[in-house]
N, C-alpha and C positions, 0 to 999 in steps of 0.2 A: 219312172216319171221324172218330169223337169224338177226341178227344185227351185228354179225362177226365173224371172221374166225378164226381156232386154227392151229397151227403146229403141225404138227404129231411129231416133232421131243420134244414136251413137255412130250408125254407119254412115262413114264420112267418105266419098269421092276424093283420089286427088288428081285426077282431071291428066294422069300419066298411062299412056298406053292404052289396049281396047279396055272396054267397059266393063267384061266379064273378069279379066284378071283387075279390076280396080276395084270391083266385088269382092272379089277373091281376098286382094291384100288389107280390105277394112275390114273382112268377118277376120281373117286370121288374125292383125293385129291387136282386134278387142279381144279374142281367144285369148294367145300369148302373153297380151300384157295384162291378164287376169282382170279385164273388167264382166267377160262372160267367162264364166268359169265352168268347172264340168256339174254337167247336168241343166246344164240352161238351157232356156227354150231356142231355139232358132226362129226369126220371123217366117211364116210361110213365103213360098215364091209369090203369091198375089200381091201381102204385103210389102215386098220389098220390090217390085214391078212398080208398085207406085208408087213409092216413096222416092224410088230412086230414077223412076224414068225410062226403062229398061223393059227389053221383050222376057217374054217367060223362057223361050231360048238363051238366052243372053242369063238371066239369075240363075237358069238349073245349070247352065254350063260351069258356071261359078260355083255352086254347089254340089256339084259331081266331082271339082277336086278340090274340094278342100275336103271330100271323104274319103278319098282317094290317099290324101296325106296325115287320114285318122285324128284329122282335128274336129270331125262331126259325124257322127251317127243319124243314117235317114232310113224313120220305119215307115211303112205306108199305111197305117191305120193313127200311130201315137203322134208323128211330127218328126222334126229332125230337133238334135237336141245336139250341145258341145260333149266332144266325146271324151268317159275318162284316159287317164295318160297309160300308156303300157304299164305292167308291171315291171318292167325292166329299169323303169325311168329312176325309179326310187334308187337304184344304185349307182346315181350319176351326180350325188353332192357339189354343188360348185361353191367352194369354200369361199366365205370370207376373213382373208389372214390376221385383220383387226380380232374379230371376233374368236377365231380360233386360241389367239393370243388372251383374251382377256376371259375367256373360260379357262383358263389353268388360272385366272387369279394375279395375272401381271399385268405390267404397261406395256403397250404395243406405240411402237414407234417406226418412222422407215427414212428410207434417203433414196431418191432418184441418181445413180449413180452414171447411168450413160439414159441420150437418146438421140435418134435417129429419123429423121421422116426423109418418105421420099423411095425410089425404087428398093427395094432388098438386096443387099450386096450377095455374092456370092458365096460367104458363107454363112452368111443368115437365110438366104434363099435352100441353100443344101440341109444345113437344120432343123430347118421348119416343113421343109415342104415345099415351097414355093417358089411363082414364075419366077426369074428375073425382072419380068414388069411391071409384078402385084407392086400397088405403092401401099406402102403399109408405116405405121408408128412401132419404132422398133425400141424396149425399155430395157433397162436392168436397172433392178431396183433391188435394195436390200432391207430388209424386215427385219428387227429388233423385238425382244423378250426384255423387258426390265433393263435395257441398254444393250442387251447380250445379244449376236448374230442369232438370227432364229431359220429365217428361209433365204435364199437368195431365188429370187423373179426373174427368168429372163422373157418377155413376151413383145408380142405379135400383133399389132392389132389393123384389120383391114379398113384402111383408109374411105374403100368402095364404099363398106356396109355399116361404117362407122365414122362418118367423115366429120362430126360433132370433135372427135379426137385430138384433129389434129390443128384445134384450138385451145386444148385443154392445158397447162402445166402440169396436175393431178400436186400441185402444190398442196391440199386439205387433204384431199382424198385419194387415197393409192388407184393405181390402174386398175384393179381388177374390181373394187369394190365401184369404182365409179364405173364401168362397164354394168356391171348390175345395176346399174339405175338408170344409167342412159344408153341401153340395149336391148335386142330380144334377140331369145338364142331357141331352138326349137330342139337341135343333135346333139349331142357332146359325144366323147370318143376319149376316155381316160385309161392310160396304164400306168402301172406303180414298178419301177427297176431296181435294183440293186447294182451301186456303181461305185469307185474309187473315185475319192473329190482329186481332180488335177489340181498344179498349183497357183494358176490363179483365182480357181475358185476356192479353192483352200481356204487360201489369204484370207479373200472376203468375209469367209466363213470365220476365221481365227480358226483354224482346225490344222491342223499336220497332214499334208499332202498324202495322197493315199487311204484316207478317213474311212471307211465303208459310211455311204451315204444312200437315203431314199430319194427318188427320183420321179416325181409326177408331171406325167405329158399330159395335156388337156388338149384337145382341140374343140371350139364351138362353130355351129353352122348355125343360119335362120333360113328355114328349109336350102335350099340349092347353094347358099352365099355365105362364103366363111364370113364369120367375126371375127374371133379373136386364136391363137397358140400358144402357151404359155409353157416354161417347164421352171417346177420348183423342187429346189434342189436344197432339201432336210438331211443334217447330219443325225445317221441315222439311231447311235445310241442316245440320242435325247430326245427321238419321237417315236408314238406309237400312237397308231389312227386306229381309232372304235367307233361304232356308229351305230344307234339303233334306230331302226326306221319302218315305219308303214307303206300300205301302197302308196300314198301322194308326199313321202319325203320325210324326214328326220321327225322324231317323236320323243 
């Protein structure tokens, strides 16, 4: 059963592209950015035909893929309702490094060390991933433990699906934690390596070149359209990542 009810008056038009995908991007954005959460009711197609203006063509279009992308559940006697997340999802932490910092009990502090907007160079484009064309915000920033090197940041953020960016300094607020507030991310795609720090990141690090270090790749999507790449590079005898968590995320 639903667990609650939404306002039609929340689904907002913005007046970009056909009707049915402008459907589409107002239910999934209240989705993702958790104003309808799982288990909430969906309007039926009647009501959202008039609210919005729209043939019943044109709403079930819209809602045949946003089921399609299991961001809703449609039964034919209960309603359609916001679907819950995979179980998979639970194993997709996207860390906040302040946070992670001040749960061991220290100061977290950082320094925007390089950046870059504008095409991805050549070896930031082989790195990451990407075009030559992508125009993206390109950071390196270093994170602090009680003054002490803790992570070093090197990230990625796409200008397209993020273009709030590349106004930003993140002077208060680090990259990553301010993408989590001015973001939606639906994919992520995380691996953890084992690597030898070279010696510029060494330095960064204050570490002795060669260090065995942990290595985490993140990439985020909002369905089809990258957001952000990031890789954070932990020297590895002074971390060790635990996690306990339920189906809907850390507990």
């Amino acid at each position: 059963m639903a667990t609650g009810e939404t306002n039609l008056g929340d689904v907002r038009l913005d007046g970009a592209g056909p009707l049915y995908d402008q459907i589409r991007r107002a239910i999934r954005d209240l989705i993702l950015g958790g104003a309808w959460p799982p288990g909430t009711s969906v309007p039926p197609e009647h009501a959202l035909m008039e609210q919005l203006g729209a043939s019943r063509m044109t709403v079930h279009r819209a809602l045949v893929q946003l089921a399609r992308e299991g961001l809703i559940t449609r039964r034919r006697r209960s309603g359609t309702i916001v679907a819950s997340p995979p179980t998979t999802y639970a194993m997709l932490n996207i860390l906040s490094i302040p946070e992670e910092v001040r749960k061991r009990g220290k100061s977290h502090s950082y320094r925007i060390l390089s950046r870059r907007d504008g095409k991805a160079t050549a070896e930031v484009a082989a790195r990451f991933g990407l075009a030559r064309s992508d125009q993206v915000c390109h950071l390196v920033t270093l994170h602090f433990s009680d003054g002490q090197p803790h992570v070093l940041e090197e990230r990625v953020i796409h200008l397209a699906s993020v273009p709030a960016a590349g106004g930003q300094d993140f002077g208060a607020v680090p990259p990553g934690d301010w993408l989590l507030q001015n973001s939606l991310w639906s994919q992520a795609e995380h691996a953890i390596s084992a690597v030898a720090a070279e010696a510029p990141d060494a330095q960064r690090l204050a570490i002795p070149a060669g260090t065995p270090c942990l290595l985490i790749e993140r990439r985020t999507w909002n369905q089809q359209d990258p957001v952000t790449a990031v890789r954070l590079l932990y020297p590895g005898a002074e971390h060790r990542f635990v996690g306990r968590f339920g189906p809907y995320g850390e507990v």
